[in-house]
N, C-alpha and C positions, 0 to 999 in steps of 0.2 A: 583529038582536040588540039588546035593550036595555039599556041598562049601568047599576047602578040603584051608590050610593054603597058603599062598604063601613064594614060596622056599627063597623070598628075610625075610620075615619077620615072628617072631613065633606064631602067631597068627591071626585069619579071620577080626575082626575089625577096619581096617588098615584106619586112618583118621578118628578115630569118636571123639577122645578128640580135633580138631578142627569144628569140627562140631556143629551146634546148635541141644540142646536136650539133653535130658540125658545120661549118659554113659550107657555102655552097661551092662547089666547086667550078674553076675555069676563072678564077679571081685569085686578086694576090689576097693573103691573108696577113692581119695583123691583131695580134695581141698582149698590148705593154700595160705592165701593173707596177706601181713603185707605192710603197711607205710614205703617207705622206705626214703622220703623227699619229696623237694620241687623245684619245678623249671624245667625249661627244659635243663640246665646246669645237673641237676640231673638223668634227665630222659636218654641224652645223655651217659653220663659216665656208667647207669647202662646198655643201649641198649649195648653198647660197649660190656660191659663185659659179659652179656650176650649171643652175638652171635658171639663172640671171641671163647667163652667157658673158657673165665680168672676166671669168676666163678666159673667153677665148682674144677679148677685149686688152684682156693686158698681158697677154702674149703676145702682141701686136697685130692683130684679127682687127681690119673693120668688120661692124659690124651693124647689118639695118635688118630688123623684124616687123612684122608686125601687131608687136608687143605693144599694150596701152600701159599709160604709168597705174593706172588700178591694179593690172594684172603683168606684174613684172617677171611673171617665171614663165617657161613653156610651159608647154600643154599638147597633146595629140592635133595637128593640124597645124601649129605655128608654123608661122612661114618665116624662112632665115636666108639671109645674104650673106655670107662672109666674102670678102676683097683682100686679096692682097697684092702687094705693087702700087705703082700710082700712072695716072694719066693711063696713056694708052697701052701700058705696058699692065695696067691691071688687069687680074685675074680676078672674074666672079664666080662666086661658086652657090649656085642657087639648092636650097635645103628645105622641104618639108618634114617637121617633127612626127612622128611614126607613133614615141610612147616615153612618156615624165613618171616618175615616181619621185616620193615625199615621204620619206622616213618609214619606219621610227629608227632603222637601223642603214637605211640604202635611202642614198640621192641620185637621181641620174636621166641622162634622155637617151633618145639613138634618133637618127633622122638619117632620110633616105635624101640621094641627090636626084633634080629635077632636071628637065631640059635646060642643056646651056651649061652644067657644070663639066669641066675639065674631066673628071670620073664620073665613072657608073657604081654605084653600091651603097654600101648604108658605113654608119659609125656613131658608138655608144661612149656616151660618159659618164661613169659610175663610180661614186663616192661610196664604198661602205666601212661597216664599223664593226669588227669582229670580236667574238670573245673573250678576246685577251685585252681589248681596248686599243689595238693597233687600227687605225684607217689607210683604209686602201685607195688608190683611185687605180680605175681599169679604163683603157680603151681597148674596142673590140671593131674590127672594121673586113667589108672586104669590098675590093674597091677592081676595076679594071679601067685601063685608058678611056673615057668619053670623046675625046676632041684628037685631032690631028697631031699638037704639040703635044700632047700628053702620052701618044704612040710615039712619037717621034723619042721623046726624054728618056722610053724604055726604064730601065732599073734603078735609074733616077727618083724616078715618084715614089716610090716605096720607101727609099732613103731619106726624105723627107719627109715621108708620113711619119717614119720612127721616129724622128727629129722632132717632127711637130709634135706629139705624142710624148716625149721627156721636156720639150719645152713648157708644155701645156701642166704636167708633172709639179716640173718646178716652179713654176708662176702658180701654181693650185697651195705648193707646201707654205711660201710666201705670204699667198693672199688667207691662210689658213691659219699660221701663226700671228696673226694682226700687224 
């Protein structure tokens, strides 16, 4: 049997970076975890921002859903834009949400990329709150060139995903301590 991409999503692996087990392989892989405090007042505030998408927002992420103000969190099926650049030098990166979780202990989503994004693959963002009362946030991704420029950039885009990934970190530990 052949396994041909699905038209919602650019790539066959759809749900593996929620998955237990390894990512799939013939993709770059990434996974960054930093300290972002303490508490579940902490944990809150980052779950918020997290599956708000204020995150990605005040990293400097535009960003357009199809989020109503009644239902301002994701949810399995939300459909996400992220832009970065401006004018004709923007880059869009089209994103259907995969899978959201809502405490009592983990906040987080993963969305896979659609036709038109620069990459092919998924990527998770997960707020948890561990025993000791340390919170973590984790991105988990695996991602391979989609577009021309994004082959072309080569070892590039991965140095930016890390980038973005402690970016996204520190704007999370920020938006977390009020």
């Amino acid at each position: 049997m052949r396994l041909t991409a699905s038209p919602a999503f650019s790539y066959l692996e759809v749900g593996a970076v929620t998955r237990s087990g390894p990512l799939p392989a013939g993709y770059h892989h990434l996974h960054h975890q930093e300290l972002i405090g303490y508490g579940r007042d902490v944990l809150e505030a980052a779950g918020e921002a997290v599956t708000t998408l204020r995150m990605h927002r005040a990293a400097g992420v535009r960003v357009r859903t199809d989020l109503r103000p009644d239902t301002p969190r994701v949810a399995p099926g939300t459909e996400v834009v992220c832009a970065l650049g401006f004018g004709p030098l923007r880059l869009d990166a089209p994103c259907r949400v995969l899978w959201a979780g809502y405490g009592p202990n983990r906040f987080g989503f993963s969305y896979g990329t659609r036709p038109g994004h620069p990459e092919c693959g998924e990527e998770s963002f997960i707020v948890d709150l561990r025993a000791d009362g340390s919170v973590w946030f984790t991105v988990t991704a695996f991602s391979r060139p989609g577009r021309w420029y994004t082959r072309l950039a080569g070892p590039a885009v991965p140095l930016f995903q890390r980038a973005y990934a402690r970016r996204c970190a520190s704007t999370l530990r920020r938006l977390a301590a009020g």
